[in-house]
KOLNU-583775 format. One record per residue (C-alpha): residue in one letter; residue number from 1; x, y, z. Coordinates in steps of 0.2 Angstrom, whole numbers. Each point is the difference from the previous one (the first is absolute). Last residue first. Layout:
+--------+-----+-------+-------+-------+
: residu : num :    xx :    yy :    zz :
+--------+-----+-------+-------+-------+
:      a : NUM :     X :     Y :     Z :
...
+--------+-----+-------+-------+-------+
end
This chain:
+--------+-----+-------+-------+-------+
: residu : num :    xx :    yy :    zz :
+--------+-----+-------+-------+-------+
:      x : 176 :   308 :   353 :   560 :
:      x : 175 :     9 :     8 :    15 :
:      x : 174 :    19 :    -5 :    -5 :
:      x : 173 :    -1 :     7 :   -20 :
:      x : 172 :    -9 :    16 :     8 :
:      x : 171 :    14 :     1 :    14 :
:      x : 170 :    13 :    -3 :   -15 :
:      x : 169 :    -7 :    13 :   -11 :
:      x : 168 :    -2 :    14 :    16 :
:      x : 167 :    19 :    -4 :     3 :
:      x : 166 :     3 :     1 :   -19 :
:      x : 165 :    -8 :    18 :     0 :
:      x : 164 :     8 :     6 :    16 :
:      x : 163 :    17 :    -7 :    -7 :
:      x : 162 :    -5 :     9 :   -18 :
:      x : 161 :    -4 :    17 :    11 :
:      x : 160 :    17 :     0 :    10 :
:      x : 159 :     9 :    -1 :   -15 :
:      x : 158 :    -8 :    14 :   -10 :
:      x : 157 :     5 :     9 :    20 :
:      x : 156 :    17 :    -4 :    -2 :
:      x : 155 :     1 :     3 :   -16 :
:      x : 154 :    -6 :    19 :     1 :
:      x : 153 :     6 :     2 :    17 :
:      x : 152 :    19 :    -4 :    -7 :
:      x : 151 :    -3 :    11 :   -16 :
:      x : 150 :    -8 :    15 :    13 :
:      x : 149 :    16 :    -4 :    10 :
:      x : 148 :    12 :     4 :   -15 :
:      x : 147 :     5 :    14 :     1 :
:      x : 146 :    15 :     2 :   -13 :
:      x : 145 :    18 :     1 :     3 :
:      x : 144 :    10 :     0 :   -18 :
:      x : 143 :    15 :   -13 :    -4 :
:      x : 142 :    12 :     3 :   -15 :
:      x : 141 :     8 :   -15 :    -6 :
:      x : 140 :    17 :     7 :    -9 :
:      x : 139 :     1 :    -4 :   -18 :
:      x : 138 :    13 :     9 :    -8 :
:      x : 137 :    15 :    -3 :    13 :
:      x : 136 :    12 :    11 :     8 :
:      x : 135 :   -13 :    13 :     7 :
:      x : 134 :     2 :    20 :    -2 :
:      x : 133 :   -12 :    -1 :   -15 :
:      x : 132 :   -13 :    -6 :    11 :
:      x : 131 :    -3 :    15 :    11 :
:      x : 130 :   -19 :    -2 :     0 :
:      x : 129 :   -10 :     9 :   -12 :
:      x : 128 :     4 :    -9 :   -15 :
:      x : 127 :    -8 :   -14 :    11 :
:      x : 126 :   -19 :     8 :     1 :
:      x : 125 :     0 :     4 :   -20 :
:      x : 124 :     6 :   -18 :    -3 :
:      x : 123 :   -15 :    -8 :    11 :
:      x : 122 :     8 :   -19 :     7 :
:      x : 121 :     0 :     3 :    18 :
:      x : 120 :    -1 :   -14 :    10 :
:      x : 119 :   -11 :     0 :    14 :
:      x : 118 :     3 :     2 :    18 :
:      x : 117 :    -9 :    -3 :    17 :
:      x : 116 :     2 :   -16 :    -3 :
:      x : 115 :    20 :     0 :     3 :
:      x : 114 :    -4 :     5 :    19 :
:      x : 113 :    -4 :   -18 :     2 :
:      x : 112 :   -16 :    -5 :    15 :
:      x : 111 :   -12 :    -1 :   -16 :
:      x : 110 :    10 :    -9 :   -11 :
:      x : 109 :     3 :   -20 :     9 :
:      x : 108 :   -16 :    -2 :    13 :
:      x : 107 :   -12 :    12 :    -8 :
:      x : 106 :     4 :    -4 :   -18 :
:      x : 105 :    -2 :   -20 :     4 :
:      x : 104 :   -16 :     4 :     9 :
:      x : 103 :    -5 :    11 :   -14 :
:      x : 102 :     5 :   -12 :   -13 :
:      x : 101 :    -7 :   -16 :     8 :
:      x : 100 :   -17 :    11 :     3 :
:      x :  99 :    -3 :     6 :   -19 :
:      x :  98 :     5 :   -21 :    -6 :
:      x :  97 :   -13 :    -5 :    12 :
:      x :  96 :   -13 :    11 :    -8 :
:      x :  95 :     5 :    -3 :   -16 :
:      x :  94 :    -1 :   -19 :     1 :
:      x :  93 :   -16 :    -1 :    12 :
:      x :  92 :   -10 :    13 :   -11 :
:      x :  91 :     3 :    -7 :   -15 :
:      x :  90 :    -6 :   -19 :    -1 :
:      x :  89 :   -13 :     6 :    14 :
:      x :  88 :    -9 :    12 :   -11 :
:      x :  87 :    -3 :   -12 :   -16 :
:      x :  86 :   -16 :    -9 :     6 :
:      x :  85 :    -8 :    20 :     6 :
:      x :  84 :     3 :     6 :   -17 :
:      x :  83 :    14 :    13 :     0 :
:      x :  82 :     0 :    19 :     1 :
:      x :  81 :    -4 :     3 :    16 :
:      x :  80 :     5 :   -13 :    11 :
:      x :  79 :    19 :     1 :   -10 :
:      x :  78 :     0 :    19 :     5 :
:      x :  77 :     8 :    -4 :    17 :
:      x :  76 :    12 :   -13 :    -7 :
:      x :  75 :     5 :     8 :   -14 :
:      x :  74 :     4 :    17 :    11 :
:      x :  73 :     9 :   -10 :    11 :
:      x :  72 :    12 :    -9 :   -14 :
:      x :  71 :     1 :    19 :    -8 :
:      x :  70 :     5 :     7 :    17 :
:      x :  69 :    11 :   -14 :     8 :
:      x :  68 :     7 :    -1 :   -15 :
:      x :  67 :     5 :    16 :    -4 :
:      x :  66 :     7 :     0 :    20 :
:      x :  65 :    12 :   -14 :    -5 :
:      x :  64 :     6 :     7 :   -16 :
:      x :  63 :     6 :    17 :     9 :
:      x :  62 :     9 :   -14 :    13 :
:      x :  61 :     8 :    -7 :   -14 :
:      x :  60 :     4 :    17 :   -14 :
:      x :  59 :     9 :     6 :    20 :
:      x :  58 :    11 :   -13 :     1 :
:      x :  57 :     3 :    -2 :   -17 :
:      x :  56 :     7 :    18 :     1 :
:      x :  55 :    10 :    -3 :    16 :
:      x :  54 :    10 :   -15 :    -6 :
:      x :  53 :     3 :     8 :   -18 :
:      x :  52 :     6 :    17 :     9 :
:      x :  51 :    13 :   -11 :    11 :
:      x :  50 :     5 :    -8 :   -16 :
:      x :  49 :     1 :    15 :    -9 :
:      x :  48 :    11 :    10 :    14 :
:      x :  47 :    -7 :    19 :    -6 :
:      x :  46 :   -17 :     0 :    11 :
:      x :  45 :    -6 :    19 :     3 :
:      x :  44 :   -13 :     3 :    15 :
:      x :  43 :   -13 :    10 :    -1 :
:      x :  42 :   -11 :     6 :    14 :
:      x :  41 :    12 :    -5 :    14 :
:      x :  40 :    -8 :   -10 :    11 :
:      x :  39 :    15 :     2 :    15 :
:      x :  38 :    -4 :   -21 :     2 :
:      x :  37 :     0 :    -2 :   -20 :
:      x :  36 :    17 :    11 :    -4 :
:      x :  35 :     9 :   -10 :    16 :
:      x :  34 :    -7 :   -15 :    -9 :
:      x :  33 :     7 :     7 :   -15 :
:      x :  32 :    17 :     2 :     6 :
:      x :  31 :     3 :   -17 :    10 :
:      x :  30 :    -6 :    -7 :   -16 :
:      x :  29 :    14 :     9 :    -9 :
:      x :  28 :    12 :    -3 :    15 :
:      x :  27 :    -3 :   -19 :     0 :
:      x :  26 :     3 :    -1 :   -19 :
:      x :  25 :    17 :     8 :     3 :
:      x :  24 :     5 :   -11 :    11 :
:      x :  23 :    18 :    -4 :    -8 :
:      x :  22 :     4 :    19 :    -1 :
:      x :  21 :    -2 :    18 :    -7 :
:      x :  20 :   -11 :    -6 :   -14 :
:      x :  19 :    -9 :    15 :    -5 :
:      x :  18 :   -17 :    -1 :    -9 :
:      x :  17 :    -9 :    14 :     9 :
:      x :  16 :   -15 :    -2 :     9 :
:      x :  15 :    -9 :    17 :     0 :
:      x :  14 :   -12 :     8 :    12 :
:      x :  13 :   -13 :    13 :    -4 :
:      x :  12 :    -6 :    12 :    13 :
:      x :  11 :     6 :    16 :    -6 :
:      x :  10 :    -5 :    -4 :   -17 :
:      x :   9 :    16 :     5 :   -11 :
:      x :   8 :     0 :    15 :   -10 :
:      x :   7 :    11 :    -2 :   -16 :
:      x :   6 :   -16 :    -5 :   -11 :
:      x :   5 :    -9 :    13 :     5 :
:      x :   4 :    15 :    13 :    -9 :
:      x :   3 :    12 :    10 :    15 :
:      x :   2 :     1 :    17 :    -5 :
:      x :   1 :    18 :     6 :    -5 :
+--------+-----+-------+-------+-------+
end
């Protein structure tokens, strides 16, 4: 009997099941998926729902936190551009400190986490090819590994530029 693509497992997927063997159960499951995270597994399968809940906001806050360190930065470093010259300083100096307070709070509380190296996957024709059918619940939270240090250079160095922009601001507003 041949085996079907959607019977093959990845070989490096890790599933948490949903098995209360004890009191501590909660413990085990996040004792799970951080030993899943630290052996960086390239997809990891949540079944517990609050445990998949917990780590999917997780993941939607730090993704939200680099989108707006980019679009605030990208506001403040085309601001000059596109806006009269009385208007600037009303825009810059919001979204430009608004892109650094997310990348410094991204840098400090996501980036050093082995759960941001992970998205959640929500294509239907990428999870019917995951062994989902074996799990006991319907709505398992499945996480993917992506590369993500061209995102983290990307917002960091958007963020980098709005500092160097208001730095150059303040030192204009300071010499006049």
């Amino acid at each position: 009997m041949a085996e079907t693509e959607r019977d093959v497992q990845p070989v490096d997927c890790a599933i948490i099941h949903n098995i209360y063997d004890n009191g501590s159960a909660r413990e085990h499951f996040e004792f799970e998926l951080d030993q899943a995270l630290e052996a960086k597994r390239s997809i990891i399968i949540i079944e517990p729902a609050h445990l998949g809940d917990e780590t999917a906001r997780w993941i939607t806050v730090g993704n939200c936190l680099h989108k707006t360190s980019v679009l605030s930065g990208m506001a403040c470093l085309v601001a000059p551009a596109l806006l009269p010259n009385q208007a600037v300083n009303f825009v810059t100096f919001p979204t430009g400190t608004v892109s650094v307070a997310c990348a410094l709070l991204y840098g400090v509380s996501w980036q050093s986490d082995p759960c941001c190296k992970y998205q959640v996957e929500y294509d239907t024709r990428n999870l019917s090819r995951l062994p989902l059918h074996s799990l006991t619940t319907a709505t398992p939270v499945v996480l993917v590994r992506k590369d993500d240090k061209y995102r983290k250079a990307l917002h960091n160095l958007v963020a980098g530029l709005a500092a160097a922009l208001l730095a150059y601001k303040v030192y204009q507003w300071c010499i006049r």
